[in-house]
FIDREN-743125 format. One record per residue: x, y, z of N, C-alpha, C in turn; residue in three letters. Coordinates in steps of 0.02 Angstrom, whole numbers, plus 32768, in hexadecimal, padded with zeros to 4 digits. Example, Ala and Ser with C-alpha at 12.3 -4.5 7.8 and 13.67 -1.06 7.14 Angstrom:
  n.u  n.v  n.w ca.u ca.v ca.w  c.u  c.v  c.w resn
 8294 7EE4 8186 8267 7F1F 8186 8294 7F5B 8186  ALA
 8282 7F90 8162 82AC 7FCB 8165 8285 8002 818A  SER
This chain:
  n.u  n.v  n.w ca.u ca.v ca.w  c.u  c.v  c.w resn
 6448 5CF9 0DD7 642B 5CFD 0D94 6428 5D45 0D7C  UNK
 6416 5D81 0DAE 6418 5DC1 0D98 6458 5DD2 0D6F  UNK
 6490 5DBC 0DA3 64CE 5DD4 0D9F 64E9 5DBC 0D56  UNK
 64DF 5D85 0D41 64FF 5D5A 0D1C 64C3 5D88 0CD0  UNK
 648A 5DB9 0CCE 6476 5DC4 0C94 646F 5E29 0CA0  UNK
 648C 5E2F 0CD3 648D 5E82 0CE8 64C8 5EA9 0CBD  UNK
 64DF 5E91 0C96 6508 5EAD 0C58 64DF 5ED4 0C1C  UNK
 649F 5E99 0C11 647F 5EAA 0BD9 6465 5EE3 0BE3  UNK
 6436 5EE1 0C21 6415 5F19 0C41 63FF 5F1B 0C77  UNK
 642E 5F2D 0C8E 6437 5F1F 0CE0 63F2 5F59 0CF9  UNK
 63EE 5F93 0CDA 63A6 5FAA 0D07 637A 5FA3 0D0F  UNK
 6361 5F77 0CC9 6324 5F3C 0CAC 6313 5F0C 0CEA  UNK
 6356 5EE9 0CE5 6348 5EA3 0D1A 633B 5EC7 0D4D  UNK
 6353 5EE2 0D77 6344 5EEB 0DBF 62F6 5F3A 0DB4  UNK
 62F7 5F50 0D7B 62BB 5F61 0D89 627B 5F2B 0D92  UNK
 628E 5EF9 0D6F 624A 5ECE 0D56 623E 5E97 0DA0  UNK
 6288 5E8F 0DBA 6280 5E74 0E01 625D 5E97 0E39  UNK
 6278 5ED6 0E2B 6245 5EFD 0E57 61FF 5F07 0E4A  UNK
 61E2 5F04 0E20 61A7 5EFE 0DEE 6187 5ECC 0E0A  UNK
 61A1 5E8C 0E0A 618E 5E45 0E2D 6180 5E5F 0E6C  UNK
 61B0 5E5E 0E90 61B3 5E7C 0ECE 6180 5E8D 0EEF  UNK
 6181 5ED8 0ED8 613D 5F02 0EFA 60F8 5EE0 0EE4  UNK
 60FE 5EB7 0EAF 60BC 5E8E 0E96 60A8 5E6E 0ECD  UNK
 60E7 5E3B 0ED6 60C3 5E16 0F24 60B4 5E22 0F4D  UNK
 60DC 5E5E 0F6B 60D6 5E83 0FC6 60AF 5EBF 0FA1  UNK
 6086 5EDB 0F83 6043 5EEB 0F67 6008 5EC3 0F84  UNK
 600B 5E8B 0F50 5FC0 5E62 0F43 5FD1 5E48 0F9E  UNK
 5FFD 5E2C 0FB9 5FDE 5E1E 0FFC 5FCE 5E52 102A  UNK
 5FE5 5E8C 1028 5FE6 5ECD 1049 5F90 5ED2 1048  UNK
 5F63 5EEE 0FFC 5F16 5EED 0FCF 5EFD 5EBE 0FF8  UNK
 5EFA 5E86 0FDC 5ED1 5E49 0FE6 5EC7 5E3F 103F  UNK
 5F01 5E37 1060 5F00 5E3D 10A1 5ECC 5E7F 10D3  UNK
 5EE3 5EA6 10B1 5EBF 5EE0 10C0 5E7B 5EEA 10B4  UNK
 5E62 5EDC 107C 5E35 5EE9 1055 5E11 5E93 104A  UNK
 5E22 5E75 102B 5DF9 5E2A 102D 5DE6 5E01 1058  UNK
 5E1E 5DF1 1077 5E1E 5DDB 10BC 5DFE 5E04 10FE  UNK
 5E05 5E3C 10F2 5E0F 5E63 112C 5DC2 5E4E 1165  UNK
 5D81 5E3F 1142 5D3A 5E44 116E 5D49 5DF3 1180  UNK
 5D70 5DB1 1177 5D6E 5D89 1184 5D9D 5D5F 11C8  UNK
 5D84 5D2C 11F4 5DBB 5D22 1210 5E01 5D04 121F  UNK
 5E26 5D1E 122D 5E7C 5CE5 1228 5E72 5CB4 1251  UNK
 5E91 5C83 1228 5EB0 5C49 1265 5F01 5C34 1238  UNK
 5EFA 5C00 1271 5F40 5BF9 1257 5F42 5BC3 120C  UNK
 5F74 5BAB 11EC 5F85 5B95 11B1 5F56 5B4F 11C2  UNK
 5F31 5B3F 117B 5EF8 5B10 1187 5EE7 5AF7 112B  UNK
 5EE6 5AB4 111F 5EBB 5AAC 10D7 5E8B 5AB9 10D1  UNK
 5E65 5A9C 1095 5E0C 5AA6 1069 5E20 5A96 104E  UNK
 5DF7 5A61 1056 5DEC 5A31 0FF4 5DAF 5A61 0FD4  UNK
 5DB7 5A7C 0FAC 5D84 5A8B 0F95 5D7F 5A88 0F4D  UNK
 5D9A 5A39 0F41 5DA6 5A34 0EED 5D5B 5A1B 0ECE  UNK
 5D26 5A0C 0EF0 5CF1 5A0A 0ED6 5CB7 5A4A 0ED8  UNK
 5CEA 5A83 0EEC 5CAA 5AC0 0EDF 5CAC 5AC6 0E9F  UNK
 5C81 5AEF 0E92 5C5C 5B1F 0E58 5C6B 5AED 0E09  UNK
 5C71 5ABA 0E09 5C6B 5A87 0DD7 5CBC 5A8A 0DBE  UNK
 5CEE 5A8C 0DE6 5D4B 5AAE 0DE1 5D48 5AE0 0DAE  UNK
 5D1C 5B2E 0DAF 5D17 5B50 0D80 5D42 5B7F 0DA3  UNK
 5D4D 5B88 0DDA 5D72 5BA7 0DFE 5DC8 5BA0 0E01  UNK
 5DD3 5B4F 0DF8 5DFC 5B2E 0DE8 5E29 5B4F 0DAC  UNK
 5E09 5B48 0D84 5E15 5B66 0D46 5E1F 5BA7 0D29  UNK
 5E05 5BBA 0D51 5E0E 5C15 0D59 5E64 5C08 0D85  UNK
 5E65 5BEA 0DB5 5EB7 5BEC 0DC3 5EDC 5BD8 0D93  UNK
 5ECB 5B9D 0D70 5EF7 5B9A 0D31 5F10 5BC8 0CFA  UNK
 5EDF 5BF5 0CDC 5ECD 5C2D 0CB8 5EF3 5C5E 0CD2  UNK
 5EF1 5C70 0D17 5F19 5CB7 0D2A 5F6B 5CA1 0D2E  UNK
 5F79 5C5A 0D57 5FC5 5C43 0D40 5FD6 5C40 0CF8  UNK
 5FA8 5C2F 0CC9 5FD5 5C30 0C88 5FE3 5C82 0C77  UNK
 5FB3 5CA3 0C84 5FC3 5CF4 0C5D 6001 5D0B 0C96  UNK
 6000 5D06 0CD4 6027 5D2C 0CF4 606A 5D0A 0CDD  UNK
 6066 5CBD 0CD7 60C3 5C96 0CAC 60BE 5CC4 0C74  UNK
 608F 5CDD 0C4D 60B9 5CE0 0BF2 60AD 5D3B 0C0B  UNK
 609E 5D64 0C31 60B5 5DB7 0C39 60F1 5DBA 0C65  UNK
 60EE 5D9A 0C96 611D 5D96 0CB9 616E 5D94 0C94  UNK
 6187 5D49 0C81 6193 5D43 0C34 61A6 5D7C 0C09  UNK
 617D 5D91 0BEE 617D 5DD2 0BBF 61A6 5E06 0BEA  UNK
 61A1 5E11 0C1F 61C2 5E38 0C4A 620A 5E40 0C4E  UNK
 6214 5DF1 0C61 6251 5DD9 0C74 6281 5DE1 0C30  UNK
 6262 5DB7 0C0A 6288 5DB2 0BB3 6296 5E09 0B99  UNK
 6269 5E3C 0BA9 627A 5E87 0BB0 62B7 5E8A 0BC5  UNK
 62B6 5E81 0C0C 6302 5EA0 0C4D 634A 5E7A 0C16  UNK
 6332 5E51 0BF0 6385 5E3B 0BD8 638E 5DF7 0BD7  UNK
 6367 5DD2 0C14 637D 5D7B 0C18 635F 5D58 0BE3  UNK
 6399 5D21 0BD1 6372 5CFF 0BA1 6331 5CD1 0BA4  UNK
 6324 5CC0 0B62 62E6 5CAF 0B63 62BE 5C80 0BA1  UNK
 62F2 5C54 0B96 62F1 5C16 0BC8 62E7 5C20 0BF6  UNK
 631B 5C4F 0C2B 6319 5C68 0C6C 62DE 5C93 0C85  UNK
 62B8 5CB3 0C40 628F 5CD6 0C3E 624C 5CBC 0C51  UNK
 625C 5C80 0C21 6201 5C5D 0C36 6207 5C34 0C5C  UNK
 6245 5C2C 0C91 623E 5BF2 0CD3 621B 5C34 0CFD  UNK
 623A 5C65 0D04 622D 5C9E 0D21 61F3 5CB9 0D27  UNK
 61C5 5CC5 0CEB 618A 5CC0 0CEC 6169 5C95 0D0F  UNK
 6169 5C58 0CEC 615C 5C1F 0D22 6158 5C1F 0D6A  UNK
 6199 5C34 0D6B 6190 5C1B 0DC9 6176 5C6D 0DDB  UNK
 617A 5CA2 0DC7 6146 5CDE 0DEC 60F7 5CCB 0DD0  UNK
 60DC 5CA5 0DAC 60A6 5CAD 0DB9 608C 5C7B 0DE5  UNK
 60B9 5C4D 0DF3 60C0 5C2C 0E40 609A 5C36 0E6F  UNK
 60E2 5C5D 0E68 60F9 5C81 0EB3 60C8 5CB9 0EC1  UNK
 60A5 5CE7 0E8F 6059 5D08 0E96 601C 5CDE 0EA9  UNK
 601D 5CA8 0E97 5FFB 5C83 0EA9 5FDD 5C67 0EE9  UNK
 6020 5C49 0F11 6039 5C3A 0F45 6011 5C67 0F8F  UNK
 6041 5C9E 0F68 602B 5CDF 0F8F 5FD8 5CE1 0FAD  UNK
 5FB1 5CD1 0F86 5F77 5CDA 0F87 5F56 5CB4 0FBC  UNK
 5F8A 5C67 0FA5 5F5B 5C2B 0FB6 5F7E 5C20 100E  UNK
 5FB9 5C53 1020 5FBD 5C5B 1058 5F98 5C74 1078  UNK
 5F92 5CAF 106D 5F55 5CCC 1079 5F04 5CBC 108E  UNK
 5EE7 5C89 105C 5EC0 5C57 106E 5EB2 5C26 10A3  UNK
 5EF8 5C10 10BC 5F1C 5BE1 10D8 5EFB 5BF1 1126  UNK
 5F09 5C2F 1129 5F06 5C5C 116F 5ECA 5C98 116B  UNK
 5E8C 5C65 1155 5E41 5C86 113B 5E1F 5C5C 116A  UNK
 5DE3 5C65 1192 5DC2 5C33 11AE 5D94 5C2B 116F  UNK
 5D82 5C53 113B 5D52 5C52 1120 5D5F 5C39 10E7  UNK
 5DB6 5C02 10D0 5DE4 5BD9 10A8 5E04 5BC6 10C7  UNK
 5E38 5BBD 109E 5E62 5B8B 10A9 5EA4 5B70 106F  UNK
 5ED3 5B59 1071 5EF5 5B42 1052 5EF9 5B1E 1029  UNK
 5ED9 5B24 0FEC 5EB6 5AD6 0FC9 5EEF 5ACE 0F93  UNK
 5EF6 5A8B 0F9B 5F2C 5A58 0F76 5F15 5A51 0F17  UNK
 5ED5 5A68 0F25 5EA9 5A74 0EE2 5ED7 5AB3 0EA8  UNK
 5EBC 5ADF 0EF0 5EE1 5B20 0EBD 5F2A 5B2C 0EB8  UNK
 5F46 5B0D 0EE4 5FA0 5B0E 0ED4 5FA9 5AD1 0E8F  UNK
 5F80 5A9C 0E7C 5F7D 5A6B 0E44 5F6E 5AA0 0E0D  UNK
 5F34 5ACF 0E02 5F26 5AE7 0DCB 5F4D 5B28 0DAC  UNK
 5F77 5B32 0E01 5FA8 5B6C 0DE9 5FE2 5B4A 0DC1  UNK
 5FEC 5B20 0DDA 6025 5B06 0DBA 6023 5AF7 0D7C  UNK
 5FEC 5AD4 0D66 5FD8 5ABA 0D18 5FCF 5AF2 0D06  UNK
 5FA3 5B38 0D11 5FB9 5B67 0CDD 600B 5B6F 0CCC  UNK
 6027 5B89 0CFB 606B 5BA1 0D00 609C 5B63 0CD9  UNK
 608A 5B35 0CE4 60A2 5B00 0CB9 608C 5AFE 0C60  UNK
 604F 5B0D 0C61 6039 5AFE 0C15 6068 5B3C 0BF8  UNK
 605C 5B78 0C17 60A2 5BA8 0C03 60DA 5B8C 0BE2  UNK
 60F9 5B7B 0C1F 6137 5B7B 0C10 6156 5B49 0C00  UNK
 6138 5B1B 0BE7 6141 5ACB 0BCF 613E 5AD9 0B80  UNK
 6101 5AFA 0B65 610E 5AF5 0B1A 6141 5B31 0B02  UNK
 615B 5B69 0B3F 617D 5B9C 0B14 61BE 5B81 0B22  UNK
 61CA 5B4C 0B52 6219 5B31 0B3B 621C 5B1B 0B0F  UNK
 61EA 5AE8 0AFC 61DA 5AAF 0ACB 61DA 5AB9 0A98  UNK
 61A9 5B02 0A7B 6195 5B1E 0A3E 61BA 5B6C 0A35  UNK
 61CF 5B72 0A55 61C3 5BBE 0A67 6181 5BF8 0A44  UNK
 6155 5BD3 0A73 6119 5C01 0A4A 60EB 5BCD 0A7A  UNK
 60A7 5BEB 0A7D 6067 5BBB 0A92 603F 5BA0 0A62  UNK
 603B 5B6A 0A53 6017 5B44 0A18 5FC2 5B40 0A3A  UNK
 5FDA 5B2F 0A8D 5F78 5B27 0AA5 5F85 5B69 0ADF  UNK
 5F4B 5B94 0AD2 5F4A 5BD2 0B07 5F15 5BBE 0B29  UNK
 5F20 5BE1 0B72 5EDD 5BE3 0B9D 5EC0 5C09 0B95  UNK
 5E7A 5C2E 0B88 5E5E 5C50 0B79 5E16 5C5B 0BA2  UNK
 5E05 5C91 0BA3 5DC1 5CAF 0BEC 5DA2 5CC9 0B9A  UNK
 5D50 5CB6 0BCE 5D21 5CD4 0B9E 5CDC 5CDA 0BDC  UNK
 5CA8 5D14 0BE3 5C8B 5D0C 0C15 5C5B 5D52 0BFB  UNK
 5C0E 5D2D 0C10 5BCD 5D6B 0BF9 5BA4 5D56 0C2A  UNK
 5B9D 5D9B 0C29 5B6F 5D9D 0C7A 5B25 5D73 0C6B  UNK
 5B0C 5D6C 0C9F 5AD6 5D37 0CA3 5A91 5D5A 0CC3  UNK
 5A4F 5D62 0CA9 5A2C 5D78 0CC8 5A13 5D48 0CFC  UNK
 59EB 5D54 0D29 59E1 5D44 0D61 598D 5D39 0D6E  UNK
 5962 5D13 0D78 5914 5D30 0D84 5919 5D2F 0DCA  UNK
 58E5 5D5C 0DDE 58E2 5D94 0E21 58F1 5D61 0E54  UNK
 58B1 5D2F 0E50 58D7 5CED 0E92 5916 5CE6 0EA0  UNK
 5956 5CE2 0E69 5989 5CD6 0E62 59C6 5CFE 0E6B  UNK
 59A6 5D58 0E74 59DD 5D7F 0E64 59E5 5D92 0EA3  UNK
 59C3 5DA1 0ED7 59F0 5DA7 0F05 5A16 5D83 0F37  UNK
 5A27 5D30 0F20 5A65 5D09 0F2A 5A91 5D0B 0EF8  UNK
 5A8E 5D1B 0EC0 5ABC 5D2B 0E92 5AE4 5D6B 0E9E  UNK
 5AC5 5DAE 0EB6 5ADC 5DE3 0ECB 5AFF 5DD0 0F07  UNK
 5AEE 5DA2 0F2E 5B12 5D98 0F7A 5B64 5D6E 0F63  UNK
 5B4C 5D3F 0F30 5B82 5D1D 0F1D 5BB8 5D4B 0EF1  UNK
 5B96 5D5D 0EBC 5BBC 5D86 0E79 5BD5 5DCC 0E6E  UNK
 5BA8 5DEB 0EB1 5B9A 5E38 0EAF 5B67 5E43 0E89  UNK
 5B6B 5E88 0E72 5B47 5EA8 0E60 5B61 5ECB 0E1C  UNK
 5B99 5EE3 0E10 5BC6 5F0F 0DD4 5BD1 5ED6 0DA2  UNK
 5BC7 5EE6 0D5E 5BEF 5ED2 0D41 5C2D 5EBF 0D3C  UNK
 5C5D 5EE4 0D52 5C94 5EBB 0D69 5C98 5E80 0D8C  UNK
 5C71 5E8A 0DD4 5C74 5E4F 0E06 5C58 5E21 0DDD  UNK
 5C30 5E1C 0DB9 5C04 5DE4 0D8B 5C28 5DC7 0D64  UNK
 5C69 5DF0 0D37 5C92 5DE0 0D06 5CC2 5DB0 0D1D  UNK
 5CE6 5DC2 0D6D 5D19 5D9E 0D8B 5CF4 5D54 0DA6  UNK
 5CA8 5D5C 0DCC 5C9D 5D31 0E0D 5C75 5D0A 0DE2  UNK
 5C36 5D11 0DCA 5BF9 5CE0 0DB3 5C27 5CBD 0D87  UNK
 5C2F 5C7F 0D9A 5C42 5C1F 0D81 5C11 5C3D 0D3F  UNK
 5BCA 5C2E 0D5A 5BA1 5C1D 0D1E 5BA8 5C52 0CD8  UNK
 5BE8 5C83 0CCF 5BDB 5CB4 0CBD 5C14 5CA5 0C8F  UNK
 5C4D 5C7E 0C8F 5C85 5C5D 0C76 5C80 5C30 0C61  UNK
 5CC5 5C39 0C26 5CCD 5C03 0BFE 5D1A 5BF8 0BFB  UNK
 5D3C 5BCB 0C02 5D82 5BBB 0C13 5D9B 5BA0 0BC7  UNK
 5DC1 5BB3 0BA2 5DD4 5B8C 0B76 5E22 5B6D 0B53  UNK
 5E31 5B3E 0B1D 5E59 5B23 0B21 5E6C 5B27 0AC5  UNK
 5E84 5B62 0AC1 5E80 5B77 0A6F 5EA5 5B68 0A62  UNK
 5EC1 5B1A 0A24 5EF1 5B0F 0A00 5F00 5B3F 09BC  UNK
 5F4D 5B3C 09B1 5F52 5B4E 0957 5F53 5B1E 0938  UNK
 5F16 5B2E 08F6 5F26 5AF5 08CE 5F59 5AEB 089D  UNK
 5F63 5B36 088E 5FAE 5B26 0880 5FDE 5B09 088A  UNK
 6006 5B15 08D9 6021 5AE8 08E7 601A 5A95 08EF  UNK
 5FDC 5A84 08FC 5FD6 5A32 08E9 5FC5 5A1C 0896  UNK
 5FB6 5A3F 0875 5FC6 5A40 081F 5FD4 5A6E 07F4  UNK
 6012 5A73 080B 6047 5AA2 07C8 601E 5AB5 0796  UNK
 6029 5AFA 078A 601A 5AFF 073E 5FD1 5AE3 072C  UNK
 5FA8 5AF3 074A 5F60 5AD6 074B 5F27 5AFF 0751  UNK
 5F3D 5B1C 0798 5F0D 5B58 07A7 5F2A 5B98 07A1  UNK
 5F06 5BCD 07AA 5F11 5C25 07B4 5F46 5C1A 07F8  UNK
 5F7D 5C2F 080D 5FAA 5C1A 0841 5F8A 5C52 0883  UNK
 5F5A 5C59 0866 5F2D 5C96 08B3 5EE6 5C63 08C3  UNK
 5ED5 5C2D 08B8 5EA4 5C01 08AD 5E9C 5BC7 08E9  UNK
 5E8E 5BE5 091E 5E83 5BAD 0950 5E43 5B8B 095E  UNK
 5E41 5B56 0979 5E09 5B28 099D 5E0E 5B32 09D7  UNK
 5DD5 5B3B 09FA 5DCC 5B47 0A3E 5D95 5B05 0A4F  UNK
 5DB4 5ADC 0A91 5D94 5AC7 0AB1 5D69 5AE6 0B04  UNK
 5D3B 5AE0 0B0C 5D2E 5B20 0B44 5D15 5AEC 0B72  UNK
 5D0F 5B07 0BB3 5CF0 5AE4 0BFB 5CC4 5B1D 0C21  UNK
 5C92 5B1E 0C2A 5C50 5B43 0C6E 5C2F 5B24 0C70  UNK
 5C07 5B1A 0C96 5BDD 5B17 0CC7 5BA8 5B56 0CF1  UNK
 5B52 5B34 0CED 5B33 5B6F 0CFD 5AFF 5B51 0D3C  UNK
 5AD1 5B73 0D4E 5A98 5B69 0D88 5AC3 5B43 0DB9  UNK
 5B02 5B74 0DD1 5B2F 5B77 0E23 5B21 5BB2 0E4D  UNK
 5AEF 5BA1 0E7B 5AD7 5BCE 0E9E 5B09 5BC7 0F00  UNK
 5B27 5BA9 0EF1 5B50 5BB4 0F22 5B9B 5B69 0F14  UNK
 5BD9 5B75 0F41 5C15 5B4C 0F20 5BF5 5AFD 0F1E  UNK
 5BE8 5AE0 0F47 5BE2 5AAB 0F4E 5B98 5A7C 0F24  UNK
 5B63 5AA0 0F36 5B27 5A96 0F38 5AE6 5AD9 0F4F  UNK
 5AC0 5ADB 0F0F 5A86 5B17 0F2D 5A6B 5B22 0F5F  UNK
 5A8C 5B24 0F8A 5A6E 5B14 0FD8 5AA2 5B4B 0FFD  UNK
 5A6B 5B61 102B 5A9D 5B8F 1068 5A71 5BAC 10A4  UNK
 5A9D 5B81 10D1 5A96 5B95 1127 5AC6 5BCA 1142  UNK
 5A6C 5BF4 117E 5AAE 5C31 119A 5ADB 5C01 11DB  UNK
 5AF9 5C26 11FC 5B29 5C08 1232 5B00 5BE4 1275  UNK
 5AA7 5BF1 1261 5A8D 5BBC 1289 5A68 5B9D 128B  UNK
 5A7B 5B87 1245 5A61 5B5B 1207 5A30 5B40 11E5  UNK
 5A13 5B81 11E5 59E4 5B95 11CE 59DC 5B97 118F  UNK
 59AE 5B79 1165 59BD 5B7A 1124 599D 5BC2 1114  UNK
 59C6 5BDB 10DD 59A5 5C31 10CA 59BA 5C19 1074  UNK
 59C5 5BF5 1049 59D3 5BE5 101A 59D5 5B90 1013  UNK
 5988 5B8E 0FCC 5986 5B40 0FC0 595A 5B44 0F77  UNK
 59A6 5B46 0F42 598C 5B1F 0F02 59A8 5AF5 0EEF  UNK
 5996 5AC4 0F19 59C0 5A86 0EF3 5998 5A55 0EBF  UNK
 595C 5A84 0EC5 593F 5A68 0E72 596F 5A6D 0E2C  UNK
 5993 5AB1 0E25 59B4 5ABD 0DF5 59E8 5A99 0DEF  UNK
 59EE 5A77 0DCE 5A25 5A4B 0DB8 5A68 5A70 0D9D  UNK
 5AA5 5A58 0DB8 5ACA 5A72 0DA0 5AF1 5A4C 0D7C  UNK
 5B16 5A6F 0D3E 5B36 5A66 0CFD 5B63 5A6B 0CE0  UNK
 5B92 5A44 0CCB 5BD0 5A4B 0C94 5BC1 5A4F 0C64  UNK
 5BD2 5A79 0C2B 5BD4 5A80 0BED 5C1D 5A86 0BC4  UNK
 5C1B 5A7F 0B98 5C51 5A68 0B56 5C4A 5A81 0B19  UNK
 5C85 5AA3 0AF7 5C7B 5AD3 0AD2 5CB8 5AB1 0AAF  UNK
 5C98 5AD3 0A50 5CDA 5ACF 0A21 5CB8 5B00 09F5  UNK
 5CFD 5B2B 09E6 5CDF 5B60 09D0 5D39 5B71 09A0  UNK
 5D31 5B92 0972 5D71 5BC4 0945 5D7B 5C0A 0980  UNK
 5DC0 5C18 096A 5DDE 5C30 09A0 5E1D 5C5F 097E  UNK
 5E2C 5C9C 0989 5E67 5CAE 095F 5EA6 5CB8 0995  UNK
 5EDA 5CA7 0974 5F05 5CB2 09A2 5F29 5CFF 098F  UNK
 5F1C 5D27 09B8 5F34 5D72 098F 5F66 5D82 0981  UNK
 5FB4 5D4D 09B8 600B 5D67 09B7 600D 5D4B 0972  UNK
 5FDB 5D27 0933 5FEE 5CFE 08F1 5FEE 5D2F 08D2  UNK
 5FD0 5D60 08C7 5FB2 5DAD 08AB 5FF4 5DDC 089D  UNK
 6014 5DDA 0873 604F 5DFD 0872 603C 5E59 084F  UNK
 6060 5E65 086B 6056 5EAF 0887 60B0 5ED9 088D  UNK
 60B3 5F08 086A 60F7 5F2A 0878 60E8 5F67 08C3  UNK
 60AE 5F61 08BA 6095 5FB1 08FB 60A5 5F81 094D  UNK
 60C8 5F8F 097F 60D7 5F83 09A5 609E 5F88 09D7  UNK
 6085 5FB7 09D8 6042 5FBC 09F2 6016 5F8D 09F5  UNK
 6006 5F72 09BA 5FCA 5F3F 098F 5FE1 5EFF 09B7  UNK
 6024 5EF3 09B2 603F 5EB2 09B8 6037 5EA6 0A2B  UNK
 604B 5ED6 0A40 6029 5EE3 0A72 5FE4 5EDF 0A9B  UNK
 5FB4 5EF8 0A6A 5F67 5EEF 0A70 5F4C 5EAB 0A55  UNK
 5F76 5E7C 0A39 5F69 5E3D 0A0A 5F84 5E0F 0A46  UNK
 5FC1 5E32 0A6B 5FE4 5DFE 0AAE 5FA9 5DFE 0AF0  UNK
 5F8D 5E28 0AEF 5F4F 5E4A 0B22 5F0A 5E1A 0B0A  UNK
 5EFE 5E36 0AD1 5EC7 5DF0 0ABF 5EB4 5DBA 0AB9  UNK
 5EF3 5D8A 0AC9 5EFC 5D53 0AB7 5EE1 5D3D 0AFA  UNK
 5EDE 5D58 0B32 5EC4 5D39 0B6B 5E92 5D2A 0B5B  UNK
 5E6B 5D43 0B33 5E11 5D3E 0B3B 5E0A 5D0F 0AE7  UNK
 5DCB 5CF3 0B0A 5DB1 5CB1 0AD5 5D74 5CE8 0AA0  UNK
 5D79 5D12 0A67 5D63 5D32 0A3D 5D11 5D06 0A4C  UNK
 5CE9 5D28 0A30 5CB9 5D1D 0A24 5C89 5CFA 09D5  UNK
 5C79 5CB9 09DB 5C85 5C96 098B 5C39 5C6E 0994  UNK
 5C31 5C3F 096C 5C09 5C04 096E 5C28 5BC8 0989  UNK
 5BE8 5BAC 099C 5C16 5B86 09E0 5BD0 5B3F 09F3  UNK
 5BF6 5AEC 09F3 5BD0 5AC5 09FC 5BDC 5ABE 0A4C  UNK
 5B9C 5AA9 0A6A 5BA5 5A9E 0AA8 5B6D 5A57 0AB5  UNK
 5BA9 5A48 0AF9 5B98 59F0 0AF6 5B88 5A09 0B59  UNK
 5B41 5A00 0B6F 5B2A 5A07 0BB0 5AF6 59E0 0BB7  UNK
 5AE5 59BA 0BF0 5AC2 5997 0C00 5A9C 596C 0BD4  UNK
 5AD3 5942 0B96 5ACB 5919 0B72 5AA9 5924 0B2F  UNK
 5AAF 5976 0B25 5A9C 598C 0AE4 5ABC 59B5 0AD1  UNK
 5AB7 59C6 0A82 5AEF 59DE 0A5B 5AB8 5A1B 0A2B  UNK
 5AC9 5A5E 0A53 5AB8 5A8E 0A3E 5AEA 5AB4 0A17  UNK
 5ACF 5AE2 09E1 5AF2 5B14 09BC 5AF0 5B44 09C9  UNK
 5B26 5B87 09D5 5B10 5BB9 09D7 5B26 5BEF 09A1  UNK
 5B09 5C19 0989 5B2F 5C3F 0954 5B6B 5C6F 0979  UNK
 5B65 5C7B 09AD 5B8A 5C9C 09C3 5B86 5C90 0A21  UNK
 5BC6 5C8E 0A3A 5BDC 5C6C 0A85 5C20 5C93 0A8E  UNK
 5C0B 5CAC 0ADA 5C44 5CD5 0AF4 5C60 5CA7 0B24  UNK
């Protein structure tokens, strides 16, 4: 496939392969080293663990496969290959990043290989690259939205054990801190109707998860050192307006860039939410 598009720009393609490349034998090089590293190996092993953290976790694999198909993508469609070849390509590296990981896992005593997260990689990487053959364009984006959560004192230092402590770690780890969403154009489902930057967002979180499974936690001799399983835990449901920013036409290359960058994240709007059988308003929901 190189060979057959290394005319157009042959230093493109094999830069951007190499690009891939060091991406993968990178992130396992890091993670191995560094993530893995205080935990112990065994050999290749499953985990179901499709009923932790309410599949908010789940979904976060979905979310990182769709962005890594449509940059990836962007990459590829750069080096010269056409479109097509471009977004299978995408596709299968955000895979194959994927993969990587969940090998990794595989050969974790402290995980495992879960059949969960190779399903949710795929449906991102799929929602990709299904509507840009189809459409060429994304009519429904995946979209992250996530605000940190205060904590009362009882509560924060299992939240710090779970979430960290930094803002960052809070931004990536706290479930209860996310919002997963599913932003249509309404444009595209009625022509000539709406502003063509005018989306609907459907959203998914869930809050009061004080550990994956259930608020509960034993040390290794089983000992309980963590027990709120008073707090009930929760799905919530969101619909909220949503802009899609690549609709935003722009001649500055730059702009159009920072609009491809934003689109990951679910803007901040008014927003109905449907949780534990009631239907609250908010003027504003991140």
């Amino acid at each position: 496939m190189l060979k057959e598009y290394a005319n157009k720009h042959p230093n493109r393609v094999y830069l951007i392969a190499g690009v891939h490349a060091v991406g993968y034998a990178g992130t396992l090089l890091i993670l191995s080293t560094v993530w893995y590293n205080g935990y112990a190996k065994t050999s290749f092993h499953t985990f179901n663990d499709n009923k932790e953290w309410l599949q908010m976790d789940k979904i976060g694999h979905a979310w990182t496969a769709y962005n890594i198909a449509n940059y990836s993508s962007r990459l590829w469609q750069w080096s010269g290959l056409d479109d097509r070849k471009a977004v299978l390509l995408g596709g299968f590296s955000a895979l194959g990043y994927q993969t990587i990981i969940e090998f990794l896992d595989a050969h974790s005593a402290a995980w495992g290989w879960s059949w969960g997260d190779i399903g949710a990689n795929t449906f991102g990487a799929t929602l990709f690259t299904t509507q840009q053959l189809a459409w060429g364009s994304q009519k429904i984006i995946l979209k992250f939205s996530s605000f940190p959560r205060h904590y009362e004192a009882s509560l924060r230092p299992r939240a710090d054990a779970l979430f960290g402590k930094s803002f960052s770690e809070r931004l990536l780890k706290d479930y209860n801190g996310q919002t997963y969403w599913l932003s249509g154009n309404l444009n595209s489902i009625f022509p000539n109707t709406f502003p063509a930057w005018l989306n609907l967002a459907v959203g998914y979180g869930a809050k009061g998860m004080y550990g994956g499974f259930k608020n509960l936690a034993v040390d290794k001799n089983g000992t309980v050192i963590f027990d709120r399983t008073d707090i009930p835990r929760e799905r919530q449901w969101y619909l909220s307006p949503d802009i899609d920013w690549t609709k935003i036409k722009t001649n500055k290359k730059l702009v159009r860039t920072l609009f491809t960058l934003m689109n990951m994240i679910k803007m901040p709007a008014p927003a109905l939410e449907l949780s534990n059988g009631k239907l609250k308003a908010h003027w504003l929901s991140f």
